[in-house]
C-alpha positions in Angstrom: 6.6 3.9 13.0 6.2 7.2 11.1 7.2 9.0 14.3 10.4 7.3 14.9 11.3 7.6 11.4 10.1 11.6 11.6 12.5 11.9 14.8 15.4 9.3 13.2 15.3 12.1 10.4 15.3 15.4 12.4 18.5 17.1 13.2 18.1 18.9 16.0 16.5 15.5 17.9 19.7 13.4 15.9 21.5 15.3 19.2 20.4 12.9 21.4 22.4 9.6 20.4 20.6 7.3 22.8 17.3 9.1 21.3 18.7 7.9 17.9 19.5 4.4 19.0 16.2 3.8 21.7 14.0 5.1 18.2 16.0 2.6 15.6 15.4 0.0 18.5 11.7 0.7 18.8 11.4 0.1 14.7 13.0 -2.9 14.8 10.7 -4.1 17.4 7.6 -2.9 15.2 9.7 -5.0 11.9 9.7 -7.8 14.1 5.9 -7.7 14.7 5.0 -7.6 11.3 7.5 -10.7 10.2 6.1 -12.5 13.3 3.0 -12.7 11.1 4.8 -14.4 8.4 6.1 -17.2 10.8 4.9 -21.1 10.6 3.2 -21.6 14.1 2.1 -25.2 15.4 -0.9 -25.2 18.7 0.8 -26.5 21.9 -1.2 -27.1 25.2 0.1 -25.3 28.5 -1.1 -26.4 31.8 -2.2 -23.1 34.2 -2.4 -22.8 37.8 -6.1 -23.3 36.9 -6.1 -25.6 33.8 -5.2 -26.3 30.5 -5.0 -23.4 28.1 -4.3 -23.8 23.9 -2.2 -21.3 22.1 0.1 -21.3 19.3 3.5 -21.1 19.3 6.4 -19.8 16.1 8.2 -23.2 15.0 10.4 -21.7 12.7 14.0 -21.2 13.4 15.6 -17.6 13.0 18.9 -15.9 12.6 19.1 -12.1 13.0 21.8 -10.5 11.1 22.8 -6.9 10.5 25.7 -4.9 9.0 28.0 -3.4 11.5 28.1 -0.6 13.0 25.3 1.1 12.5 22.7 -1.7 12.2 23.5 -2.7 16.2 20.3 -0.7 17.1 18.2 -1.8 15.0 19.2 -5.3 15.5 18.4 -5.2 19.1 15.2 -3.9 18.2 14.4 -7.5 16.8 16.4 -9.5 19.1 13.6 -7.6 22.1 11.0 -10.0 20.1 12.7 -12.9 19.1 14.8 -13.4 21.9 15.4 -17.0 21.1 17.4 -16.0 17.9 20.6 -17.0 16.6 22.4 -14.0 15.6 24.9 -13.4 12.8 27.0 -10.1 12.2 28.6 -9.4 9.1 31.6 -6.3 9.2 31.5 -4.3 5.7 32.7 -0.6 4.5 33.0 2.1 2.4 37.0 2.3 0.8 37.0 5.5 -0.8 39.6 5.9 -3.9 41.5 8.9 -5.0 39.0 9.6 -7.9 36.4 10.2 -5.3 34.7 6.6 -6.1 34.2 4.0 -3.3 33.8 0.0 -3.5 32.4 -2.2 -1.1 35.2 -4.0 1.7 34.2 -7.3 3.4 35.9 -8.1 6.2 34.3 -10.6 8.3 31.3 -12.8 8.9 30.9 -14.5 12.2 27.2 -16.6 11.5 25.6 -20.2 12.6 24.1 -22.2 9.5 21.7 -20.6 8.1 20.1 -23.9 6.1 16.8 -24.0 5.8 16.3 -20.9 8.3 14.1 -17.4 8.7 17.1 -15.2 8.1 16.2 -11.4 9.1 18.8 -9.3 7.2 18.4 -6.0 8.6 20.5 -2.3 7.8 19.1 1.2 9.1 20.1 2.7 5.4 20.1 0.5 2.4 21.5 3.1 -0.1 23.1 1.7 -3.1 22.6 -1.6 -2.4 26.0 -3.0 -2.8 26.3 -3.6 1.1 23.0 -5.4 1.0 24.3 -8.0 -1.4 27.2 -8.6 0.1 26.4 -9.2 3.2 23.4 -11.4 1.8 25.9 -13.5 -0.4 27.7 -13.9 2.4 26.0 -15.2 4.3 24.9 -18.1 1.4 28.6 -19.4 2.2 26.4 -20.7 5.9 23.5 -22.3 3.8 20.3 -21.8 2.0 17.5 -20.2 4.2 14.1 -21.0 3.9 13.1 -17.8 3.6 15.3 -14.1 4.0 13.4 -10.9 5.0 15.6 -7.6 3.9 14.9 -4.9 6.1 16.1 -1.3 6.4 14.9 2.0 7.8 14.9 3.9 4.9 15.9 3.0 1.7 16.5 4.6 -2.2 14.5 3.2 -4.6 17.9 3.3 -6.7 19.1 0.4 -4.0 16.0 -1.6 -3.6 16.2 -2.2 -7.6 19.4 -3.1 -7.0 19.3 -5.6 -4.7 16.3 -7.0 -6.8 18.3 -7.0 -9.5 21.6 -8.3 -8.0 19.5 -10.7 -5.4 17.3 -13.8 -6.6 13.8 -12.8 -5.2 12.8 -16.4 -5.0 11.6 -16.9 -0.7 12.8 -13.0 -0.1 10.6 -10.1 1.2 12.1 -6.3 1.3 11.0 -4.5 4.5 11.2 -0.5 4.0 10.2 2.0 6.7 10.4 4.8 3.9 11.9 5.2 0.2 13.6 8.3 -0.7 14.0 9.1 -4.3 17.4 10.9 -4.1 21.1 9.3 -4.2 23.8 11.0 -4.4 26.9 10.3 -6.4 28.7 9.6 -2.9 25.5 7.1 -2.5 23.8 9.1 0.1 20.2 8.8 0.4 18.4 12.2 0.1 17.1 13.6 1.9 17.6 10.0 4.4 18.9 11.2 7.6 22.9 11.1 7.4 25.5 8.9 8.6 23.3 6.3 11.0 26.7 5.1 12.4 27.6 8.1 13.4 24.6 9.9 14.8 24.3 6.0 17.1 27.5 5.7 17.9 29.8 9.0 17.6 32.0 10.4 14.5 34.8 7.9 13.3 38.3 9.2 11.6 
């Protein structure tokens, strides 16, 4: 993963938007390995050309959800592995004001229940942290999950307290690829890797 991340954060590779995206994808593939391991798995019996063979399979029902735009990547990254998901997309931004401050806009969630579900929460950049808990309260309005995993590319130790502070822990795991120390007063992570939505997808106005 430390490769991807390396490239993610190098600008002269950041050139290559399909680079970009393919390298967000790849780490939400390795993400969705490691959760895998947290999954509730049952044995079921599967009849071969030759026999009977034993395995086990994941029981447990999962939505993927991510923060548009940037997290589309990334989120296709886990929906490679868990192909079975339901999938949730929640639409959030930054509204800058005059005295150079921003707040949090939430526009839309479009989500199945969520009761008593895996719910993967996933964001390339989890900065200040206010995205994060809005999207995840949000998505509370579809049900309780059974458990939430919070994952994000890189991250500033300023947002992960945060969202511990702002989120109930109780049944929820943060994911980080990397921490950065640094956030700016425009809530940039330092040195992070820049505008993910932009460097994926192409400059907005």
């Amino acid at each position: 993963m430390n490769l991807f991340i390396t490239e993610l954060r190098d600008k002269e590779i950041q050139k290559d938007s399909m680079r970009f995206r393919r390298n967000m994808e790849r780490i939400g593939e390795m993400f969705a390995y490691e959760i895998s391991k947290e999954l509730e798995y049952k044995e079921k019996k599967i009849s071969t050309p030759l026999g009977i063979a034993k395995t086990t399979v994941p029981v447990s029902s999962i939505v993927n959800a991510t923060i548009l735009r940037a997290g589309l990547p990334f989120h296709q990254g886990f929906l490679n592995y868990f192909d079975n998901t339901e999938n949730a997309f929640i639409s959030a931004h930054r509204k800058y004001h005059k005295d150079g401050s921003f707040s949090i806009q939430f526009e839309h969630l479009s989500s199945p229940s969520i009761e008593n579900k895996i719910l993967i929460l996933s964001d390339p950049m989890l900065a200040s942290g206010a995205s994060m808990e809005i999207a995840y309260k949000a998505l509370l309005e579809r049900g309780k999950p059974k458990h939430t995993h919070i994952v994000t590319i890189i991250g500033s130790n300023q947002g992960i307290n945060y969202v511990k502070k702002h989120i109930s822990m109780d049944n929820v795991t943060i994911w980080a690829g990397d921490v950065d120390d640094e956030l700016t007063s425009k809530s940039y992570i330092v040195p992070g890797l820049g505008d993910a939505g932009d460097l994926a997808f192409g400059s907005k106005i």
